[in-house]
LUMROFI-650755 format. One line per field, with one value per residue (C-alpha): residue number from 1; z, y, x. Coordinates in nm, 4 decimals. Layout:
residues N
num [NUM  ...]
w [Z  ...]
v [Y  ...]
u [X  ...]
end
This chain:
residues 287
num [1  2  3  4  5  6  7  8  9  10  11  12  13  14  15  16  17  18  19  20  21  22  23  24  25  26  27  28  29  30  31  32  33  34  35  36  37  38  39  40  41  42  43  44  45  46  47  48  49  50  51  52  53  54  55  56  57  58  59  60  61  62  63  64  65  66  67  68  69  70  71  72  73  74  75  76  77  78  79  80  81  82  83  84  85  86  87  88  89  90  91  92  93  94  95  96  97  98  99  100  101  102  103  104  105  106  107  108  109  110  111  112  113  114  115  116  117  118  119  120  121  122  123  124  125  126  127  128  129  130  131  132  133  134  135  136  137  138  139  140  141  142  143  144  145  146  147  148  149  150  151  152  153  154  155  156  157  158  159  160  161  162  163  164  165  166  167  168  169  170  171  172  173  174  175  176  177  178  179  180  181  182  183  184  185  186  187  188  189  190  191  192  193  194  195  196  197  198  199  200  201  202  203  204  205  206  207  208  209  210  211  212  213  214  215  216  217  218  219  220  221  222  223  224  225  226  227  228  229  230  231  232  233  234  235  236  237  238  239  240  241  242  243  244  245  246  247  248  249  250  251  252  253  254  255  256  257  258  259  260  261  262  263  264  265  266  267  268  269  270  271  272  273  274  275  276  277  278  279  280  281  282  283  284  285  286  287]
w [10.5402  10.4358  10.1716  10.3237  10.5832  10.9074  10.8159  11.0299  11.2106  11.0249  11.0977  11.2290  11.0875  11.2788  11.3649  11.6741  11.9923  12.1709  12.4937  12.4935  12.7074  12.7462  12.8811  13.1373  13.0008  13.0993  12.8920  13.0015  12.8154  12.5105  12.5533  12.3719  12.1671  11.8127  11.8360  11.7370  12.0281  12.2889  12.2013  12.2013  12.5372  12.6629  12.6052  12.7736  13.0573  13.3254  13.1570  13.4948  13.6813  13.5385  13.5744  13.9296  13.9697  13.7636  13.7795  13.7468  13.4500  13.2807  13.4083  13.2423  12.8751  12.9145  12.9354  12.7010  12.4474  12.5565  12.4246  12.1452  11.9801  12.0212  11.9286  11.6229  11.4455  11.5090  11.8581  12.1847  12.3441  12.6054  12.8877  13.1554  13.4148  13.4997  13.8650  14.0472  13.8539  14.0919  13.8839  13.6996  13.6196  13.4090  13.2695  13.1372  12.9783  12.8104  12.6812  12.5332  12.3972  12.2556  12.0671  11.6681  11.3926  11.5093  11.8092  11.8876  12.1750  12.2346  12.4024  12.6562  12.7955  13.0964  12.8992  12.9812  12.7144  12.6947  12.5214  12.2815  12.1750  11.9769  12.0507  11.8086  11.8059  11.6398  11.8425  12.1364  12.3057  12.5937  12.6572  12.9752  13.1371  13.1100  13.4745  13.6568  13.6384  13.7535  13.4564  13.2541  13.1069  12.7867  12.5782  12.2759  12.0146  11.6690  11.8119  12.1840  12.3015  12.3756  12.0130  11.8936  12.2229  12.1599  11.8017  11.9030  12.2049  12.1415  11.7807  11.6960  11.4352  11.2062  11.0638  10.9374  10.5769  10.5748  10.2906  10.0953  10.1151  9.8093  9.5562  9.6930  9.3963  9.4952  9.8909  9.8905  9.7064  9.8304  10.1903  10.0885  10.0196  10.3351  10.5497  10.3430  10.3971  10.7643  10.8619  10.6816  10.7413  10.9842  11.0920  10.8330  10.5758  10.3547  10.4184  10.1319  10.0783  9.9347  9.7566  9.7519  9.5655  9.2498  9.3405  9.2100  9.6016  9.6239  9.8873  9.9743  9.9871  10.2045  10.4933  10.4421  10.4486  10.7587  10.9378  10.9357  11.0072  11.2499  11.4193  11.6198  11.9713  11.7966  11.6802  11.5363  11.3161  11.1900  11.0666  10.8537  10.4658  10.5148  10.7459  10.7736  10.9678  11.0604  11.2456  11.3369  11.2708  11.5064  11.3090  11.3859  11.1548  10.9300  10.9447  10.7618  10.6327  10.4865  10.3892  10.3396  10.1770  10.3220  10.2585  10.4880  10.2177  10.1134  9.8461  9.9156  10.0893  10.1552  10.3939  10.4937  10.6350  10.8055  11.1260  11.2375  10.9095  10.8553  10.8432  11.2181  11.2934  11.3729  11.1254  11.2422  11.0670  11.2653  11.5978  11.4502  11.4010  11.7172  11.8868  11.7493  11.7913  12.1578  12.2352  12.0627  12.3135  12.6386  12.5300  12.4395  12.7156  13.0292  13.0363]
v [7.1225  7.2685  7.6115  7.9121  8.1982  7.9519  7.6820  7.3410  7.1430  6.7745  6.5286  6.8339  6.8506  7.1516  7.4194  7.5369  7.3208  7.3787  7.1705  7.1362  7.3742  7.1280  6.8270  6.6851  6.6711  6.5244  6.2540  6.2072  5.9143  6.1347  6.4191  6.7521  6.6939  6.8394  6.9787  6.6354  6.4822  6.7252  6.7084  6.3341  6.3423  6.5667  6.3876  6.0666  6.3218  6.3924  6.7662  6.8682  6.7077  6.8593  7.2491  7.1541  7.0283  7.3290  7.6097  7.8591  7.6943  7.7201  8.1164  8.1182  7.9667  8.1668  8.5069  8.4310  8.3508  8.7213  8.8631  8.7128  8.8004  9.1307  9.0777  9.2314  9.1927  9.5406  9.5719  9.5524  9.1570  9.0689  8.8382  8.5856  8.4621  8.0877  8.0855  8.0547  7.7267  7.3996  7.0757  6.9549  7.2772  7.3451  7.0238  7.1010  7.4162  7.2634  7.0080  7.2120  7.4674  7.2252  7.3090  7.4888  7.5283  7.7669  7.7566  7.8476  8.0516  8.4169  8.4349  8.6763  8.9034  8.6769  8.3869  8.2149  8.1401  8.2065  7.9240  7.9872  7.8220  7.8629  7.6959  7.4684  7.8122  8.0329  8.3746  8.2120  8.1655  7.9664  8.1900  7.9770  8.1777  7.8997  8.0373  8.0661  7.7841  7.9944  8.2694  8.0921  8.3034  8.2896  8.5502  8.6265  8.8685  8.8189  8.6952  8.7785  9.0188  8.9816  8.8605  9.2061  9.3311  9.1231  9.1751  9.5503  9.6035  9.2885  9.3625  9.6347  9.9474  9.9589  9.7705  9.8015  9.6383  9.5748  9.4332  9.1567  8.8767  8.6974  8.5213  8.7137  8.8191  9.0048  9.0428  9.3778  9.5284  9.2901  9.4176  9.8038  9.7094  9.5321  9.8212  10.0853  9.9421  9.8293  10.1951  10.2848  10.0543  10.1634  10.0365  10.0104  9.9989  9.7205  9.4126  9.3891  9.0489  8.9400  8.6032  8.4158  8.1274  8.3387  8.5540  8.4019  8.4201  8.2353  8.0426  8.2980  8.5806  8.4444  8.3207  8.6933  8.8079  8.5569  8.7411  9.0598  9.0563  8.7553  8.5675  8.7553  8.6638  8.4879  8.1696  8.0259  7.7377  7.7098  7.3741  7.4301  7.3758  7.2546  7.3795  7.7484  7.8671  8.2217  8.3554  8.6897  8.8541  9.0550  9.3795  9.4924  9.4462  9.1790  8.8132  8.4949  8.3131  7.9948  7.7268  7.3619  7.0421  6.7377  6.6203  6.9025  7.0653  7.4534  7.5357  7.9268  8.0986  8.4929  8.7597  8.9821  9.3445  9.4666  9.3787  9.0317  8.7800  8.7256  8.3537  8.3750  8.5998  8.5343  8.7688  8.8954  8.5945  8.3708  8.5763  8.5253  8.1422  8.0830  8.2709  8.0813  7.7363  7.8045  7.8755  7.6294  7.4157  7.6126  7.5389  7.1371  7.0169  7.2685  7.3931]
u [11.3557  11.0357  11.0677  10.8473  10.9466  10.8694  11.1186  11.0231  11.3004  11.3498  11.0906  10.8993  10.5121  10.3675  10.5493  10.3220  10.3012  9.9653  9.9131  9.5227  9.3243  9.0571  9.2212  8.9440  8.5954  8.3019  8.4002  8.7411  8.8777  8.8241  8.9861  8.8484  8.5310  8.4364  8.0623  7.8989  8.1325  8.0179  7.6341  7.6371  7.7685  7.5357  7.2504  7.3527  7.2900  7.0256  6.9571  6.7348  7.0638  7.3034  7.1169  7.0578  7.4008  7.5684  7.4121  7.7162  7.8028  7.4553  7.4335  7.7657  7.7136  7.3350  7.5781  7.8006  7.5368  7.3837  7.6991  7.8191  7.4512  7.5377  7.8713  8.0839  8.4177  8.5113  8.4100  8.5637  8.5638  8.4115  8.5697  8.4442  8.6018  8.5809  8.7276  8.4100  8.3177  8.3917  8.5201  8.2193  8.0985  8.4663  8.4293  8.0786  8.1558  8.4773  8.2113  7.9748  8.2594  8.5044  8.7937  8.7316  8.9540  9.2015  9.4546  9.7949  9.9885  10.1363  10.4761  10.5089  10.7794  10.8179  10.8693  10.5847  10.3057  9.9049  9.7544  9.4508  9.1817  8.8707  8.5519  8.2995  8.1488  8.3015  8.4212  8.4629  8.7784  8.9271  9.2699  9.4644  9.8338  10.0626  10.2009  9.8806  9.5697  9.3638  9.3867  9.1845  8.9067  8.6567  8.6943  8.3785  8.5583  8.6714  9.0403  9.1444  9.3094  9.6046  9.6639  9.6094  9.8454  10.1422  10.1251  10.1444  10.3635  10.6300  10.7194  10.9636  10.8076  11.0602  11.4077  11.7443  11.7997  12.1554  12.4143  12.2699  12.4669  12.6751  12.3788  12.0785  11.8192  11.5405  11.5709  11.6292  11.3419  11.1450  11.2491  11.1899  10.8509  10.7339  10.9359  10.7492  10.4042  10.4427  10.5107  10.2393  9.9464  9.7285  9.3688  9.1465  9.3812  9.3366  9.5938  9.8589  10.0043  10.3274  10.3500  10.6488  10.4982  10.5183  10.7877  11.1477  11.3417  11.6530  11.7068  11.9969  11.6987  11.4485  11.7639  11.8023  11.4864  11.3663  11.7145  11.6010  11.2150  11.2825  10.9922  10.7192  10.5453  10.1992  10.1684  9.8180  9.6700  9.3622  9.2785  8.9766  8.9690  9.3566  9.5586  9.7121  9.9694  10.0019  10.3200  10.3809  10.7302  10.9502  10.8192  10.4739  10.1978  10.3999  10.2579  10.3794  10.0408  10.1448  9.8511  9.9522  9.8360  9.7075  10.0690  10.1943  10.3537  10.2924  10.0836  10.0553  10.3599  10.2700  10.3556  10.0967  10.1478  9.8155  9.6293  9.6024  9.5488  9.1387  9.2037  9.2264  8.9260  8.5794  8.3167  7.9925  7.8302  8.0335  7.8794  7.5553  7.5763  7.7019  7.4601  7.2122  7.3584  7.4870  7.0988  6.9815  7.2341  7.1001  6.7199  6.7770  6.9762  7.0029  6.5906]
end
């Protein structure tokens, strides 16, 4: 049993589950590409082919690279829809998107999970309704919306702190603190973060502690320098950021009361990069 607030099942090594968004590519045998993947197999194609044979899908990426130049952190996302593509069209755009660094899924009130995932390039989504195939959109923001929804609407403002149990240390304080700055972080505020890798917790205080702040709607990895795992709790604007080893084991154990954890958000450089290299994309293989 792994230490931390998100406490795996045996034998478990990830605690998020993410069925892949892009299943069926152009490349089928293979699954989702990285960005090397997808370019490669892009130009084993017939470029004037493929923008006579997909032109929705060309319009599509041209648009989206429109708006993410324009794009910022703090701004509103945009969304596209993909419904109007036909089969080799979707596969195309899952080609030349890929899958990024971070992914995960938000359950919602139904019971029913959206599945997220960001692209090669960075601030853009593919967000899929587990219920319905064809609410499947792209979404160019700095994490998508309904992220920042559930971690608003299915989380609960405050929380009781009840008895300590027998052997518990520093739970209660500790509890105090994260119910004093939840209520009182607002946008704009700067995250606080709590570290439990320095802070002596007994094993007694964080079953406690993981009790009473529970686990939220939003779960997300991002699998870039290492792998981070950020879960929210059942009390808004609380997240458990946890970053692991190679080995799968934690090396940083925090919670973090603010908006939704940076590690998960696209910054206006990222906008600007993409931009760039999504045009760069358009230009070489579809013009």
């Amino acid at each position: 049993m792994k230490v931390g607030f998100w406490d795996a099942p045996e034998g478990a090594e990830q605690p998020v589950s993410v069925f892949p968004i892009g299943e069926e590519s152009l490349n089928a045998s293979s699954g989702s590409l990285t960005a090397a993947g997808a370019l490669a197999r892009l130009a084993t194609l017939d470029s004037v082919e493929l923008a006579k044979n997909c032109p929705k899908a060309v319009t599509l990426l041209s648009n989206i690279a429109e708006a993410i130049a324009d794009q910022r952190a703090d701004a509103p996302s945009q969304l596209f829809r993909l419904g109007n593509l036909n089969d080799l069209e979707s596969k195309l755009v899952a080609d030349v998107l890929g899958e990024g660094e971070v992914g995960g899924v938000v359950a919602l009130p139904d019971g029913s999970l959206a599945q997220i995932q960001e692209s090669v390039l960075a601030g853009i989504w593919r967000v899929r309704l587990e219920t319905n195939a064809a609410s499947e959109y792209i979404e160019v923001g700095a994490v998508p919306e309904i992220v920042r929804r559930a971690a608003a609407d299915l989380t609960a403002a405050d929380f009781e702190i009840g008895q300590a149990p027998e052997g518990a240390m520093n739970v209660l304080p500790v509890l105090a603190e994260i119910r004093e700055r939840a209520l009182a972080w607002r946008p704009g505020i700067r995250s606080q973060i709590i570290n439990f890798t320095l802070l002596p917790m007994s094993p007694v205080d964080m079953s406690f502690l993981q009790e009473t702040i529970r686990n939220g709607p939003i779960q997300l990895v991002s699998r870039g320098y290492g792998t981070c795992r950020v879960l929210s709790t059942g009390i808004r604007n609380v997240w458990s950021v946890q970053f692991f080893n190679a080995m799968d084991t934690i090396i940083l154990d925090t919670l973090e009361v603010g908006g939704v954890p940076t590690v998960a958000l696209a910054a206006d450089e990222d906008f600007e990069d993409s931009a760039e290299r999504l045009q760069e994309i358009i230009e070489a293989y579809f013009k």
